[in-house]
C-alpha positions as CSV (number, residue, x, y, z in Angstrom):
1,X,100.2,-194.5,101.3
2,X,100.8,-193.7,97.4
3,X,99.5,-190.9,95.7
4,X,97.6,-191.2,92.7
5,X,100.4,-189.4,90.9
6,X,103.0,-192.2,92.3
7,X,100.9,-194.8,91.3
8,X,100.0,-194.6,88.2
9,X,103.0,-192.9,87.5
10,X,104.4,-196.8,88.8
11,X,101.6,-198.1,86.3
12,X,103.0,-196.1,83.9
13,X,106.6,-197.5,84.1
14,X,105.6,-201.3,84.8
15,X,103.1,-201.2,81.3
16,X,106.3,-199.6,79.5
17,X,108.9,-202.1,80.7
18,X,106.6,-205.1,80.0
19,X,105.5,-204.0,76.5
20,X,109.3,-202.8,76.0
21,X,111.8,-204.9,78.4
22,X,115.0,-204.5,76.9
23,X,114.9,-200.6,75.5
24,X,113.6,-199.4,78.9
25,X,116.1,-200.9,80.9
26,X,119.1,-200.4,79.0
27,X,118.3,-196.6,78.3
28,X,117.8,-196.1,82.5
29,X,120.7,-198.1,83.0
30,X,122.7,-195.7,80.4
31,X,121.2,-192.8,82.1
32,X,122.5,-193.6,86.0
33,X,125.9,-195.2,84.0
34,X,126.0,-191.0,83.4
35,X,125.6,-190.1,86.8
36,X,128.6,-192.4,87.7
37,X,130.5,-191.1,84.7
38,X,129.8,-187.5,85.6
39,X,130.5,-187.7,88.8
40,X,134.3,-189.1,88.5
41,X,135.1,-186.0,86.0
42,X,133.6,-183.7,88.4
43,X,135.0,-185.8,91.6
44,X,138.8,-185.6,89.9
45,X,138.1,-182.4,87.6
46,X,138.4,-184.2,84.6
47,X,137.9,-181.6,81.9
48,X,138.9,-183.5,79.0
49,X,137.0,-185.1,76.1
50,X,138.6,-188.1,77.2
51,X,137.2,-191.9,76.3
52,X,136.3,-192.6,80.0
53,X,136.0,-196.5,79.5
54,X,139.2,-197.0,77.3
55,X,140.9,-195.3,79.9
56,X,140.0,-197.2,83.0
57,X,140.6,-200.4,80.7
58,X,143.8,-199.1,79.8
59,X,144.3,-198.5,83.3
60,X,143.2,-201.9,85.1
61,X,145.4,-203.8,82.4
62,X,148.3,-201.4,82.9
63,X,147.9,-202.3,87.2
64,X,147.8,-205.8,86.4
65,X,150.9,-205.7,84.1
66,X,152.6,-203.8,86.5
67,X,154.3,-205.3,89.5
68,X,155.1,-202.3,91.1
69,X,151.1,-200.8,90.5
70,X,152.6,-197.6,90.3
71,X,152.5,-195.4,87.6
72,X,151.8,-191.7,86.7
73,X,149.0,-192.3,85.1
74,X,150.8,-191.6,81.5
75,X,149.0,-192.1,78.5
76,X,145.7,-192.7,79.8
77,X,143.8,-190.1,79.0
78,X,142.5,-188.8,82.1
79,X,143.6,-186.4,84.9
80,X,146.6,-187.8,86.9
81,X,144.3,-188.3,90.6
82,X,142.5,-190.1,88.4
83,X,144.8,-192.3,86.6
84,X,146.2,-193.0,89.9
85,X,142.9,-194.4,91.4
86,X,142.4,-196.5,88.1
87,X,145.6,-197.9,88.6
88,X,144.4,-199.1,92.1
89,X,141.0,-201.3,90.9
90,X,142.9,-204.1,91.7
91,X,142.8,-203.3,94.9
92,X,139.4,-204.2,94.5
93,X,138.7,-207.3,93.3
94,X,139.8,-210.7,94.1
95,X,142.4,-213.0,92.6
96,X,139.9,-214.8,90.4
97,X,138.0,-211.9,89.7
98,X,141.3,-210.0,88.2
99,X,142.5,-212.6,86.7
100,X,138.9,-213.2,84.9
101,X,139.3,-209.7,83.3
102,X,142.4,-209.5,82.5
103,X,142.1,-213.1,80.2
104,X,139.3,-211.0,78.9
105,X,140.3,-207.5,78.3
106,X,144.4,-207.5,78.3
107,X,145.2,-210.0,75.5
108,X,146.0,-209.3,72.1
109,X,142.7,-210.6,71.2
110,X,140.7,-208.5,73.6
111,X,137.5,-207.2,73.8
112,X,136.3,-203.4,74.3
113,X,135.2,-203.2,78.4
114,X,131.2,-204.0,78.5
115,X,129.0,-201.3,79.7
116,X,128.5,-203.8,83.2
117,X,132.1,-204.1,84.4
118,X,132.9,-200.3,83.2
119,X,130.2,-199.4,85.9
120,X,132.0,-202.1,88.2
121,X,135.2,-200.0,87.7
122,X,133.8,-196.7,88.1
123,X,131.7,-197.6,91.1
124,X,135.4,-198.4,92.7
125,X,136.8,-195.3,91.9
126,X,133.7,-192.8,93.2
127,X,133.3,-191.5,96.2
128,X,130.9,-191.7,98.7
129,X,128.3,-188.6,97.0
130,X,128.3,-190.2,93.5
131,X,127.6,-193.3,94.8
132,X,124.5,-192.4,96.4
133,X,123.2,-190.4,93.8
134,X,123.8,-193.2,91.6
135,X,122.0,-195.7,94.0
136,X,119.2,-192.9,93.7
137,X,118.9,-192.6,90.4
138,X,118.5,-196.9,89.9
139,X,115.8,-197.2,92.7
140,X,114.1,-193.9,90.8
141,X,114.0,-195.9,87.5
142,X,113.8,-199.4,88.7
143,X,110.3,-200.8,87.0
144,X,108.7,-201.5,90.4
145,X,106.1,-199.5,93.0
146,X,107.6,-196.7,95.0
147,X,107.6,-198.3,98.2
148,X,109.0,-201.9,96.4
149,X,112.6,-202.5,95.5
150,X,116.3,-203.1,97.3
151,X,116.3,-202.1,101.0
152,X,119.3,-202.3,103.4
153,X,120.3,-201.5,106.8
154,X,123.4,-201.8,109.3
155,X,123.5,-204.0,112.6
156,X,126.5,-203.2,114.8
157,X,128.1,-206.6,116.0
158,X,130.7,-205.5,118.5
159,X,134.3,-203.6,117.9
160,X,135.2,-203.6,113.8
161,X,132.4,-206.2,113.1
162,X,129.4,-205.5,111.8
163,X,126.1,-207.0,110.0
164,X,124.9,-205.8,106.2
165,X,121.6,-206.9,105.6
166,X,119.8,-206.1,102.7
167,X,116.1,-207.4,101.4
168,X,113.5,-207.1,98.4
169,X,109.9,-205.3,98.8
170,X,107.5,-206.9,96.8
171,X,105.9,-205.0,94.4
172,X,103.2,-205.6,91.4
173,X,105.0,-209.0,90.3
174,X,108.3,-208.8,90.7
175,X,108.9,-211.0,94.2
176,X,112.5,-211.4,94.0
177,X,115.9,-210.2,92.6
178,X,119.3,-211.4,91.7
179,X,122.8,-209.9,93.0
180,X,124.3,-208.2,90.2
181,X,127.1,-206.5,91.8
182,X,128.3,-206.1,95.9
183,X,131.0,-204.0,96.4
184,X,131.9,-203.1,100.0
185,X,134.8,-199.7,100.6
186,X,137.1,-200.0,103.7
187,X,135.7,-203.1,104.8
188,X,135.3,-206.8,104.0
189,X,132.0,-208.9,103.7
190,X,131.7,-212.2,103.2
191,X,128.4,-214.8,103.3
192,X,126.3,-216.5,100.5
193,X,124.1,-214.1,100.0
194,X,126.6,-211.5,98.2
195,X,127.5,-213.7,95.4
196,X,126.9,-212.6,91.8
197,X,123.2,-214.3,90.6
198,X,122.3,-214.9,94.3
199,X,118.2,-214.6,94.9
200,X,117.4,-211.4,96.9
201,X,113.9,-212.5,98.9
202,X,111.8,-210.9,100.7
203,X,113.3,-212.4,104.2
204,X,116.8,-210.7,105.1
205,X,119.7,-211.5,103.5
206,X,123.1,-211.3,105.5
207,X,126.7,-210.2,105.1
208,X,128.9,-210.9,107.8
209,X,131.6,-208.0,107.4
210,X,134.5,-206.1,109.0
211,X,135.8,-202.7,109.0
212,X,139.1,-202.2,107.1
213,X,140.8,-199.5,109.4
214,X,139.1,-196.1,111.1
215,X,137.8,-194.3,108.0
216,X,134.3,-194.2,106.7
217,X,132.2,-197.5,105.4
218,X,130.5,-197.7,102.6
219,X,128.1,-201.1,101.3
220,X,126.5,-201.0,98.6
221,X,124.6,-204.0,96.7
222,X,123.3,-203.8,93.0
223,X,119.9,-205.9,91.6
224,X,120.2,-207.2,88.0
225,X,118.1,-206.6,85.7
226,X,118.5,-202.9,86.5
227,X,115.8,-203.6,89.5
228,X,117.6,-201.0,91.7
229,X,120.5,-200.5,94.3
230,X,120.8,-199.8,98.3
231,X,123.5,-198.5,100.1
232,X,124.8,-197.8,103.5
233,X,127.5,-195.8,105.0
234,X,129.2,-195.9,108.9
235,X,131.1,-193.1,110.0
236,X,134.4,-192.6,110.4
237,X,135.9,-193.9,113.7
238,X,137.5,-191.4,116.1
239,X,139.6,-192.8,118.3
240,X,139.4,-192.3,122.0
241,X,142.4,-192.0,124.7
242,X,142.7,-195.0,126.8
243,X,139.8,-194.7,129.4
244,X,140.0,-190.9,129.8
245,X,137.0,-190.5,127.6
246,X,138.9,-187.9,125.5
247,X,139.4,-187.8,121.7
248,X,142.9,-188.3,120.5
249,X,144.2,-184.9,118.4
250,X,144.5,-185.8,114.6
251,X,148.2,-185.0,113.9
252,X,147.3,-183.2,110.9
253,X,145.1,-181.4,111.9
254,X,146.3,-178.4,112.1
255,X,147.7,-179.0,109.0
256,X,144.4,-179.3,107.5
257,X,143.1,-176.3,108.6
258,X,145.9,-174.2,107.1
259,X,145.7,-175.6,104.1
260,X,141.6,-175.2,104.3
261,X,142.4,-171.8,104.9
262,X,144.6,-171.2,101.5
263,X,147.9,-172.3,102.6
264,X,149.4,-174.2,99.7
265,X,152.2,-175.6,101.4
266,X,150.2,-177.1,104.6
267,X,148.3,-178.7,101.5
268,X,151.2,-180.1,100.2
269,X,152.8,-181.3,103.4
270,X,149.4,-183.1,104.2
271,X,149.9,-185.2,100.4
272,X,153.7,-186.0,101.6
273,X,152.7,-187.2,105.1
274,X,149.6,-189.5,103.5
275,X,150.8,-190.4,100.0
276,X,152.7,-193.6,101.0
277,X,150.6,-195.1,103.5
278,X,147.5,-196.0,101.3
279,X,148.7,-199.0,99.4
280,X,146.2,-200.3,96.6
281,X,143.3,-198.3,98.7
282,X,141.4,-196.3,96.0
283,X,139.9,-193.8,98.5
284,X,142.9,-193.4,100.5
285,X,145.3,-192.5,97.3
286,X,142.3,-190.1,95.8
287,X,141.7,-188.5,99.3
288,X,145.9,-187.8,99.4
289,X,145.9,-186.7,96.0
290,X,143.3,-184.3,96.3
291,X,145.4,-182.5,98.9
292,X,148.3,-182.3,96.4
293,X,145.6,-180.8,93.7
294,X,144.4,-178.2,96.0
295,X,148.0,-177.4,96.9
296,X,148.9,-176.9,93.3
297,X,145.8,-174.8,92.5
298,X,146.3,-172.4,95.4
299,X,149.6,-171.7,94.4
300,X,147.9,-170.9,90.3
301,X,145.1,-168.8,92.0
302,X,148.0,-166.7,93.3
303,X,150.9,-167.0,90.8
304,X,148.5,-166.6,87.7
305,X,144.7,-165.7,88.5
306,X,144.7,-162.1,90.1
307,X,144.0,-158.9,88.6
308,X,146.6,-157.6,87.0
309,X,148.9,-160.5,86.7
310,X,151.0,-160.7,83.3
311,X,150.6,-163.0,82.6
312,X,147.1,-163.8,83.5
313,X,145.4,-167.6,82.7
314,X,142.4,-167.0,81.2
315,X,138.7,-166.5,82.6
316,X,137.9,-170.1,82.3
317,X,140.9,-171.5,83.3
318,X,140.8,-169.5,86.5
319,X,137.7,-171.0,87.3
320,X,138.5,-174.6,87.0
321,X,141.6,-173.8,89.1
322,X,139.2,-172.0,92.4
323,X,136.9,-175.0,91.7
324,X,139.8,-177.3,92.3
325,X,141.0,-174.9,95.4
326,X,137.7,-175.2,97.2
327,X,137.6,-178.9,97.2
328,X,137.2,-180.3,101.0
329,X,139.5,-183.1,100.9
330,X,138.8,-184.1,104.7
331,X,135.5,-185.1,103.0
332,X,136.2,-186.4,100.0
C-alpha cells in the first residue's frame, strides 16, 4: 500500500513531467549522470579538476588507435588506475559498436562525447557500489508510481548459465518502456530482448547469459526516456576441491591479508602476480591496480605522513594518501 505522502508525492512528479517533459528529465538524468561521475573520482581517487568526459573520449579513441591497448594513461587527465580502465572500454563493446564511435568521435571532424554514451562509458568503468546507487537514483526520479518501473531478477540455469529477466510495472500511463542501454560485467547475454529500442512489457523479458570466469556478476538494464534502471549481482564463485566438499585456498590469500594489514610489499606482490592476467577486463585491471595504489600509499603514510617527519606532506595530502591505504581491494 502507498502512503499519501508517496502518492501524491508520485502525483506530484507525473503533473511536473507532463506539463515539463524535457527539463524534468534531462535535469534527473544530469543529476544520477553525477552519481556516476562522483563515484569514479571517489572509486579511483581522482582529486583533480579534470574534464571527466574529454578524458574518457580521449581515452576510448586512444584504445582504439592503439594495437597494443596499453598505455600509461599519459595525457589524459585523470589518475593513472583510471586511465588504465578507460583504456579498457573496448573491452566492452562489440565490433560494430566500437567501430560506430570511433567514425563518430576519433576523426578529424569529430564530435564532443554526448551526455548518453559518456554515461555508457562510465557505467563500464564503475564498480559494483556506484552502479547501484546509480540504478537507485534513476528508479527514485523515474516519472512513475513507487511501486511501477524496471524490475529484474536472476534464474539459475545450471553450471556458468544463467537467466536475466527483467519486466515493466505499470503505473499511471506509462505501460511500457524501451531498452536504452544493457550492459552485463563478467558475463555475456544474448536474446532479443536486450537490443537498444527493444519494448519492455509487462510480461518477462529474457536474457539468456553466461558467466565470464569465477568473479562476481553484475546485469544491469537501462529504460529510455530516463524511465529508470534495475540491476542484479551473483556472487563470486568459490571453487570447491574435487568431491571432498572443501574450499580450495586462494593462493594469495595470505598475501591479501598482509597487505590488509599495512604491509606494502604483500600489496605490491599481489598487483605483480594479477596485473597481466586481466586482458581488456575493466574490473579485473582496476581491482589489480588498486592493490598497487594501496601499496604505494602505505609506503607515503610511513615515509612522509608521521609526526615528526622532515619532511612531512601536508595535512591534506596525508589524508588523501590513508583514504587511498584503507581501500578493500578484495571488494572492489
Amino acid at each position: 500500500m502507498w502512503t499519501s505522502r508517496q502518492f501524491y508525492g508520485a502525483l506530484q512528479v507525473a503533473a511536473l513531467t507532463s506539463l515539463f517533459p524535457g527539463s524534468v528529465r534531462a535535469q534527473n538524468a544530469d543529476q544520477c549522470r553525477d552519481v556516476l561521475q562522483d563515484g569514479i573520482r571517489d572509486q579511483y581517487s581522482v582529486t583533480s579538476s579534470a574534464n571527466m568526459k574529454s578524458a574518457f573520449k580521449n581515452g576510448f579513441c586512444n584504445s582504439t588507435s592503439n594495437s597494443s591497448g596499453s598505455s600509461t594513461g599519459a595525457g589524459l587527465g585523470v589518475s593513472v588506475p583510471l586511465a588504465d580502465a578507460i583504456l579498457g572500454i573496448k573491452g566492452n563493446y562489440s565490433q560494430d559498436q566500437q567501430q560506430a564511435m570511433k567514425n563518430k568521435y576519433c576523426g578529424n571532424s569529430s564530435s564532443d562525447l554526448s551526455n548518453d554514451d559518456y554515461e555508457s562509458m562510465m557505467k563500464r568503468v564503475a564498480s559494483v557500489a556506484v552502479i547501484q546507487a546509480w540504478a537507485q537514483c534513476m528508479h527514485d526520479r523515474a516519472p512513475v508510481p513507487p511501486q511501477a518501473g524496471l524490475v529484474s531478477d536472476v534464474v539459475s540455469a545450471g553450471a556458468s548459465d544463467f537467466v536475466f529477466r527483467f519486466r515493466w510495472i505499470a503505473g499511471f500511463q506509462t505501460n511500457s518502456a524501451k531498452v536504452k542501454d544493457f550492459f552485463p560485467s563478467h558475463a555475456t547475454c544474448s536474446g532479443p530482448s536486450i537490443s537498444k529500442g527493444a519494448t519492455i512489457g509487462t510480461g518477462w523479458s529474457v536474457a539468456q547469459c553466461t558467466r565470464q570466469g569465477n568473479d562476481a556478476v553484475m546485469i544491469t538494464v537501462e529504460a529510455d526516456d530516463q524511465l529508470g534502471a534495475t540491476t542484479q549481482t551473483l556472487p563470486a564463485i568459490t571453487q570447491t576441491n574435487g568431491g571432498a566438499g572443501g574450499g580450495v585456498a586462494d593462493p594469495l590469500l595470505d598475501l591479501k591479508k598482509k597487505c590488509m594489514g599495512g604491509a606494502a610489499t604483500a600489496c605490491q606482490d599481489i598487483w605483480n602476480a594479477t596485473k597481466d592476467k586481466c586482458g581488456t577486463d575493466v574490473a579485473c585491471i582496476g581491482q589489480s591496480q588498486c592493490w598497487m595504489d594501496k601499496a604505494r600509499a602505505l609506503t607515503l603514510i610511513k615515509t612522509s605522513c608521521q609526526p615528526g617527519q622532515n619532511p612531512q606532506s601536508s595535512p591534506v595530502v596525508c589524508q588523501a594518501v590513508q583514504k587511498t591505504a584503507d581501500l578493500d581491494c578484495e571488494n572492489f
